[in-house]
C-alpha positions in Angstrom: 74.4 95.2 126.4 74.3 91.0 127.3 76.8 89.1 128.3 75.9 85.4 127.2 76.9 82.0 127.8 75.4 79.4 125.9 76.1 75.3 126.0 74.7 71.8 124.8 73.9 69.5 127.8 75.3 66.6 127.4 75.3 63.3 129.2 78.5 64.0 131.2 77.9 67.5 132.2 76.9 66.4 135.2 78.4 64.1 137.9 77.7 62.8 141.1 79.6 60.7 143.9 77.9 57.4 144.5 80.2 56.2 146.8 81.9 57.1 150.4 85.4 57.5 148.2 86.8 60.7 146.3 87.2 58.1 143.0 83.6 57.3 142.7 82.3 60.6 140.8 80.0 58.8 137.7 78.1 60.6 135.2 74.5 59.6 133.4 76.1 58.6 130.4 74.9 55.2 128.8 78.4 53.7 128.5 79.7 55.0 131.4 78.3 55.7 134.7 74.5 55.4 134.1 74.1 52.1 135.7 75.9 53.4 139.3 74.0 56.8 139.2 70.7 54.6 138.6 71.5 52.0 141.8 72.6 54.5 143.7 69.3 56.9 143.6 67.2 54.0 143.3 65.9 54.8 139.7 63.4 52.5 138.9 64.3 53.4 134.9 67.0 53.5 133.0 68.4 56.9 131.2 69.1 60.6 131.7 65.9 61.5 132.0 65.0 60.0 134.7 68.1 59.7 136.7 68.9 63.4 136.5 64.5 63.8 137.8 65.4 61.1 140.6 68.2 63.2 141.7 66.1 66.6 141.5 64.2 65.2 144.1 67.0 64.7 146.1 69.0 67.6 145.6 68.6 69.2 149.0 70.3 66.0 150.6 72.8 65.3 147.8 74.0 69.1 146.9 77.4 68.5 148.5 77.7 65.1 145.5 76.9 67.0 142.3 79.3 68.3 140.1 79.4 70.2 136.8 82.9 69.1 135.2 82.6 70.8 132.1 80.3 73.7 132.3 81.5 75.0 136.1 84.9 75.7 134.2 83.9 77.3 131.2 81.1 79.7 133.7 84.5 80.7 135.7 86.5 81.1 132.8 83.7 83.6 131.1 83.1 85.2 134.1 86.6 86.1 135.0 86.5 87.9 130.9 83.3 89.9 132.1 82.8 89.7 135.5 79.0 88.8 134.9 76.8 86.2 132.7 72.8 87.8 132.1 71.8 84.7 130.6 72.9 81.3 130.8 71.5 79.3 127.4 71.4 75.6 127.8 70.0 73.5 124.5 69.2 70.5 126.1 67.2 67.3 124.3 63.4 66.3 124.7 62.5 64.4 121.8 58.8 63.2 121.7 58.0 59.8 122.7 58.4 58.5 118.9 61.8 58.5 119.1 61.5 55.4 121.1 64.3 54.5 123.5 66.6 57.5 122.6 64.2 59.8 124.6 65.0 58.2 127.6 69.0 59.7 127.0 67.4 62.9 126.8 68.7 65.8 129.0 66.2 68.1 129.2 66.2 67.4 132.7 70.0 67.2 133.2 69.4 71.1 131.9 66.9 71.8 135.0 68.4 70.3 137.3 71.6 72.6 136.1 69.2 75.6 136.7 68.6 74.8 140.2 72.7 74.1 140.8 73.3 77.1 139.3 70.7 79.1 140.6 71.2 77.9 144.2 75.6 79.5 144.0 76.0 81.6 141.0 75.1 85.3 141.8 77.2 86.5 139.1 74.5 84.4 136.8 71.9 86.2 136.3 68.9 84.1 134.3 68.8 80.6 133.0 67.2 79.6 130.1 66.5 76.2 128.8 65.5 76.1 125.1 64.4 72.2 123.9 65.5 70.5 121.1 62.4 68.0 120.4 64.1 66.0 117.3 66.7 63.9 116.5 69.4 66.1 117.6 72.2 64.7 115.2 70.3 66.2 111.9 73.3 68.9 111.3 70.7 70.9 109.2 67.8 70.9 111.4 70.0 71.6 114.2 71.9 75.0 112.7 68.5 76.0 111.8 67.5 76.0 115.5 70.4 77.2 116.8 70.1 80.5 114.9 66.3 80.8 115.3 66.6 80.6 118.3 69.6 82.7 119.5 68.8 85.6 116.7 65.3 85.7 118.5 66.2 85.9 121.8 69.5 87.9 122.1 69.6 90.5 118.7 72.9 91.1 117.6 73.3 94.9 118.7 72.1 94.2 122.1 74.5 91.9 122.9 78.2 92.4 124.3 80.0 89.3 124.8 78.1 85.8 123.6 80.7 82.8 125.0 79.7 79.4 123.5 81.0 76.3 125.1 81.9 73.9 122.2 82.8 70.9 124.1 79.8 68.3 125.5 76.1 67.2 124.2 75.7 66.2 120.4 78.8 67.0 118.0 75.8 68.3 115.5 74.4 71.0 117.9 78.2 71.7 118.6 79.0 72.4 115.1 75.7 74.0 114.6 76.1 76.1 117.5 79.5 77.6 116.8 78.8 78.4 113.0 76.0 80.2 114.7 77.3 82.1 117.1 80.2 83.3 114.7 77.6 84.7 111.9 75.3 86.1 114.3 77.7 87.8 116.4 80.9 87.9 114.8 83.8 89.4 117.0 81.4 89.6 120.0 81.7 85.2 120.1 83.9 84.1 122.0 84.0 80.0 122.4 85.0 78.3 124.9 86.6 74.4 124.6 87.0 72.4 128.2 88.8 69.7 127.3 87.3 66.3 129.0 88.6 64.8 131.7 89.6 61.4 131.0 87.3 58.3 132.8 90.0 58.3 135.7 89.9 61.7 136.4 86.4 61.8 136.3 86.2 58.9 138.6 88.4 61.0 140.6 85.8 64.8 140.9 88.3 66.2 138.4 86.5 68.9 136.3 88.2 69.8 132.6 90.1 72.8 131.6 88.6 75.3 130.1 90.7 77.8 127.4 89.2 80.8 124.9 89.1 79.7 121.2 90.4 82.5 119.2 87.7 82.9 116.6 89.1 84.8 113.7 90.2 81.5 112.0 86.3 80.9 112.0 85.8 84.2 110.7 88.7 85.3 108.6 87.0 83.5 104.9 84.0 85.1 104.8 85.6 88.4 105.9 88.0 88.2 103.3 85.3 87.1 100.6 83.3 90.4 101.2 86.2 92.3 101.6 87.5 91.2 98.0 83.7 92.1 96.7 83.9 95.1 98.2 87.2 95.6 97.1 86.4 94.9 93.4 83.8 98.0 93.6 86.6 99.6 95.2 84.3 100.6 98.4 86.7 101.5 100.3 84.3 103.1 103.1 82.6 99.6 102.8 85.8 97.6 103.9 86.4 100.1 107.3 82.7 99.3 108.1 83.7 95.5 108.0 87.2 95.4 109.4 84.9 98.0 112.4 82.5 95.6 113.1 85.2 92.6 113.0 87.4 94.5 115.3 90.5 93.8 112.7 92.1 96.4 114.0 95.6 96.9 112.4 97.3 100.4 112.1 98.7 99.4 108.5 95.2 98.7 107.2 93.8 101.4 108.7 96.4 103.8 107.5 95.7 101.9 103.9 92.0 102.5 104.5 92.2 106.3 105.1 94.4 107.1 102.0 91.9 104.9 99.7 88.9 106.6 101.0 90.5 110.3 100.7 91.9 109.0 97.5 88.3 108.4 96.1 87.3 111.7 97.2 89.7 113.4 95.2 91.2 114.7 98.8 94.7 113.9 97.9 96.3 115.8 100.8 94.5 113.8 103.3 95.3 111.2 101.1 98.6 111.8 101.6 98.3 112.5 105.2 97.2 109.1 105.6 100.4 108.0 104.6 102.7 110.5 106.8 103.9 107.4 108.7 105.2 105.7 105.6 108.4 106.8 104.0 109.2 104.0 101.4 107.8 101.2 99.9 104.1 100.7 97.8 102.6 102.9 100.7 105.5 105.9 100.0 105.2 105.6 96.0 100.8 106.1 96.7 101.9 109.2 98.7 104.1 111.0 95.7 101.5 109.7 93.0 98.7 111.7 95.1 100.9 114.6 94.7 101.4 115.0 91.0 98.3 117.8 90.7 99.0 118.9 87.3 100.2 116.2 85.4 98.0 113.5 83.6 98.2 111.4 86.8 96.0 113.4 88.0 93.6 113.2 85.4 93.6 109.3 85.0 92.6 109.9 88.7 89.5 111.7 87.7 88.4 109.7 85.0 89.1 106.4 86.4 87.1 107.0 89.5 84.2 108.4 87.3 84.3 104.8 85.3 83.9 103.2 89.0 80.7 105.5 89.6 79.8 104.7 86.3 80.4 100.6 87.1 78.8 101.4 90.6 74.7 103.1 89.1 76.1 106.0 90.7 74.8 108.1 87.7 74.9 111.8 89.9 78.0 110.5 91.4 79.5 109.8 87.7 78.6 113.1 86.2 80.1 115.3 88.8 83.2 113.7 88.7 82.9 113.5 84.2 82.5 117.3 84.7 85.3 117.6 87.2 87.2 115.6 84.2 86.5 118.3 81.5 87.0 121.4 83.8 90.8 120.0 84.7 91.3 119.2 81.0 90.7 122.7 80.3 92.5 123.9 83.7 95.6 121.3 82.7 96.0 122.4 79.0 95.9 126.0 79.9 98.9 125.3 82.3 100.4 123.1 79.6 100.6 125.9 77.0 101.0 128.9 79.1 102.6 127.8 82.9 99.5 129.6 84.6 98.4 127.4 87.8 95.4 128.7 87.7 93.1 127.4 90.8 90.5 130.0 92.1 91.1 133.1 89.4 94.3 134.5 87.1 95.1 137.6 88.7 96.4 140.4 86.0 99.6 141.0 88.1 100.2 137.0 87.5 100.5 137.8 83.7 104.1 138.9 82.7 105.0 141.9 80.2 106.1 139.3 77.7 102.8 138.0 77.3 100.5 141.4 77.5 98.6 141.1 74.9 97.1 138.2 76.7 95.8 140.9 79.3 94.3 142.7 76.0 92.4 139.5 74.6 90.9 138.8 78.7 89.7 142.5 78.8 88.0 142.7 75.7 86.2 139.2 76.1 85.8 138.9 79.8 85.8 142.8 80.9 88.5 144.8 82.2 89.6 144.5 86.5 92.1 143.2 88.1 91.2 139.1 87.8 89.6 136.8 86.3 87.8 134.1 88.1 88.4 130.3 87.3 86.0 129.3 84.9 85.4 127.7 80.6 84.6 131.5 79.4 88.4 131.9 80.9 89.9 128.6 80.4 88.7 129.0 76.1 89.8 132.5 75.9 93.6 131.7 77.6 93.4 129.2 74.5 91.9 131.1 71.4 94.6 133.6 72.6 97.1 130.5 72.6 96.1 129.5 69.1 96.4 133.1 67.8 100.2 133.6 69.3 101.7 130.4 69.8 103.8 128.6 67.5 102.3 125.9 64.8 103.0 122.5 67.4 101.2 124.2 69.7 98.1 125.8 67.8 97.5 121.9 66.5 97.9 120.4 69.8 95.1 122.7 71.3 92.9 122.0 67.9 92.9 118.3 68.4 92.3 118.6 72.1 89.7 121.0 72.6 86.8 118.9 70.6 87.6 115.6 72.2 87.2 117.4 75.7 83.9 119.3 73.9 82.7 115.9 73.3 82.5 115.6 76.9 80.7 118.5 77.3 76.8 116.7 76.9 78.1 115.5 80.5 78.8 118.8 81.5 75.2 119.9 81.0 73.5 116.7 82.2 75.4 117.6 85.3 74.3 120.5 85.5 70.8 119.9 84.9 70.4 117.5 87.2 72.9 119.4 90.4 71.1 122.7 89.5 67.5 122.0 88.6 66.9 118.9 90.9 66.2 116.6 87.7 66.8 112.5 87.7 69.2 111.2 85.8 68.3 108.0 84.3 70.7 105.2 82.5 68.8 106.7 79.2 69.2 110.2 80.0 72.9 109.5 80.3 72.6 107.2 76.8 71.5 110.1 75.2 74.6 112.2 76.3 76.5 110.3 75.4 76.5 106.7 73.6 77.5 103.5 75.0 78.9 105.9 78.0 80.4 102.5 79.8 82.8 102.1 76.4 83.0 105.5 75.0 84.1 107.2 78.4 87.0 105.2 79.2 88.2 105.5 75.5 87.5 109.1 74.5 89.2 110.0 78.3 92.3 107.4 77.5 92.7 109.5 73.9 92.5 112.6 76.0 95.1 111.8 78.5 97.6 110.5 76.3 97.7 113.4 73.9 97.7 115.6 77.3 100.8 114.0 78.0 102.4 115.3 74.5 102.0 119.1 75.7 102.4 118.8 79.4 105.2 121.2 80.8 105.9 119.0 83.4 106.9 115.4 83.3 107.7 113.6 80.1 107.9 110.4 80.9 104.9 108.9 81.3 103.2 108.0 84.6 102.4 105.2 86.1 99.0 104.2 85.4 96.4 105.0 87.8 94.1 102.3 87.6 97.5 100.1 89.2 98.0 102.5 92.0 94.2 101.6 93.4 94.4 98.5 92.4 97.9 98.0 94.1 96.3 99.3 97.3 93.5 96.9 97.0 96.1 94.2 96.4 98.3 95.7 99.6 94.9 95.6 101.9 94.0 92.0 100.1 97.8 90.7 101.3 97.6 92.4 104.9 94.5 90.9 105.9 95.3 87.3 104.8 98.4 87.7 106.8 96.4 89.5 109.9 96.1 88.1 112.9 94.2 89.2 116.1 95.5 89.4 119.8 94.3 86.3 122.3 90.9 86.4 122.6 89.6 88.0 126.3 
């Protein structure tokens, strides 16, 4: 992994001491100090270009009178972060002779004669690398096309550590360009860099700038939150950890968020809840007793809303296992509504009590005679038939209107089962013909289903709090952390 340090070269990055004084440090800049560097070296031409060639020439004797006021800060400032630089990446100017006088403020030889300076004392830099920039370098959109081109070609994303980007110096276009770069391509792993100038005095006087680490998340924080809320809004929980991961947002309260949303969707509601240990009131302590309520019709609004966001998703497979899952807790559900059995993996006989024997009759004679009964619809319809046969009138007509609204679910059943058992595709058609306009019906036939589930549940009356709030409160909890989130100082 590559630790990086890329910069414009301007016309004041570099400096040199024309006179026997400590307050005669100049740079090549037209305005200010080309003329003195020019006498001085006896540069027949005026400009960068040739001044900073002239005093190539003459670096051996004049070593000891060049200075680097803006990038020798920011190189000690990254190195003290990472102790090593494998490339240094200077963009440096060399327009072609059609752009007239401009070429001759070009500093494409500023940036080799930086090579050589820091070539000649920088062990701790590794390579240097000039790349050109041969047009007019104020053309923002020609510039951030470079920029990226070139730095996605050269240093790949995953094989770099650390890329520090000075943003100070050289053409306020290939500034902007380069730190919108560097923050898309590398994201967390940019760090910029800003040396503030010295002022003309102090660079009169061999004073070099300061240099300080930008923190970049403000850079970063709107597109992260746009594809968080898109993610979000699919409810891709998974999705969101890979981004906040690669961001490095690292927060305890979103990740805590995170986990419970991501077991949630799995129907693992004791990790879910697990998640959540560290919270014990508040939105986060309310998720934690909702994810609790296993048979209630909480639990199936669970089920069926996270089938409609399959269903929203093209996760057809995805849609009819959990559309099945839907129609074997209906059964599960009523048969605890009616009769108080919790059943889970089997009813054992012993379960049963005296007062309700003749069930154990009605099992034997449709299911066989033992000593359980495992979990399944031959069990779940038979509990009921028997239900319907010895229960009183409310309940005989609440199990008559429910059990054909769950049956019309049952064309899901067995298109999941086709497709989990026999390895068959399941096309938006195939699912059409189960069951009509699935992406209107489902959500309505389920809602129906839930509410009259409500009317015969043992348990709680009142009704529950929707479940389609309780995700999309946690969406709304993660949304209002992560504007508020902000990252430690940079390193």
């Amino acid at each position: 992994m590559s630790v990086i340090l890329v910069a414009n070269v301007g016309n004041r990055d570099i400096t040199l001491n024309v006179g026997d004084a400590s307050s005669c440090w100049v740079s090549f800049d037209k305005y200010e100090g080309g003329s003195e560097a020019q006498r001085f070296l006896g540069c027949q031409q005026e400009g960068t270009r040739a001044i900073a060639a002239r005093l190539a020439d003459r670096l051996a004797e004049l070593q000891d009178r060049v200075a680097m006021p803006l990038l020798e800060p920011a190189i000690r400032l990254a190195l003290a972060s990472a102790s090593r630089i494998d490339d240094l990446v200077l963009f440096a100017t060399d327009q072609p002779a059609a752009a007239g006088e401009h070429r001759d403020w070009d500093t494409i030889e500023s940036a080799r004669l930086i090579e050589r300076l820091v070539q000649g004392g920088r062990a701790a830099v590794a390579r240097v690398s000039i790349i050109p920039i041969a047009f007019n370098p104020s053309e923002h959109d020609r510039a951030f096309t470079h920029v990226g081109e070139a730095l996605a070609s050269r240093f790949p994303a995953e094989r770099v550590d650390r890329l520090f980007a000075t943003i100070k110096g050289g053409v306020p276009a290939f500034n902007a360009a380069l730190r919108e770069q560097v923050i898309g391509l590398y994201g967390a792993r940019a760090r910029l860099i800003e040396t503030q100038e010295p002022s003309r005095e102090q660079r009169l006087n061999g004073q070099h700038g300061t240099a300080r680490l930008v923190d970049t998340w403000p850079f970063r924080r709107h597109a992260i939150l746009r594809l968080v809320r898109a993610l979000l809004d699919r409810y891709d929980y998974g999705g969101v950890q890979r981004v906040l991961e690669s961001e490095a947002a690292d927060d305890s309260t979103l990740a805590a968020f995170l986990g419970h949303a991501v077991d949630r969707m799995n129907l693992d509601f004791d990790g879910a809840s697990r998640a959540l240990a560290a919270f014990g009131s508040g939105r986060p302590h309310q998720w934690k007793i909702s994810a609790g309520q296993a048979w209630g019709a909480q639990r199936l609004e669970e089920v069926a809303f996270t089938a409609e966001i399959l269903l929203r998703r093209g996760d057809l497979i995805g849609f009819l296992a959990r559309a099945a899952s839907f129609v074997e807790t209906c059964r599960r559900q009523l048969v605890h509504a009616i009769t108080g059995f919790r059943i889970e993996k089997a009813l054992r006989k012993e379960e049963i009590p005296r007062a309700q024997s003749s069930l154990v009759a009605a099992l034997s004679a449709k299911l066989g005679d033992g000593s359980h009964w495992p979990a399944s619809e031959p069990l779940f319809n038979a509990i009921l038939e028997w239900a319907r046969q010895t229960g009183e009138p409310t309940r005989v007509s609440q199990i008559d209107e429910l059990r054909p609204l769950v049956g019309r679910l049952g064309s899901l059943e067995k298109l999941r089962n086709e497709a989990l058992h026999q390895l068959h595709g399941v096309s938006m058609s195939d699912l059409r013909r189960a069951l009509s306009n699935p992406e209107q019906a489902f959500p309505e036939l389920t809602r129906v289903i839930i509410d009259k589930m409500r009317t015969v549940e043992l348990s709680e009356r009142r009704p529950s709090h929707l479940v389609r709030n309780v995700y999309d409160d946690v969406n709304e909890a993660i949304n209002e952390r992560l504007a508020a989130f902000a990252p430690g100082p940079p390193q």
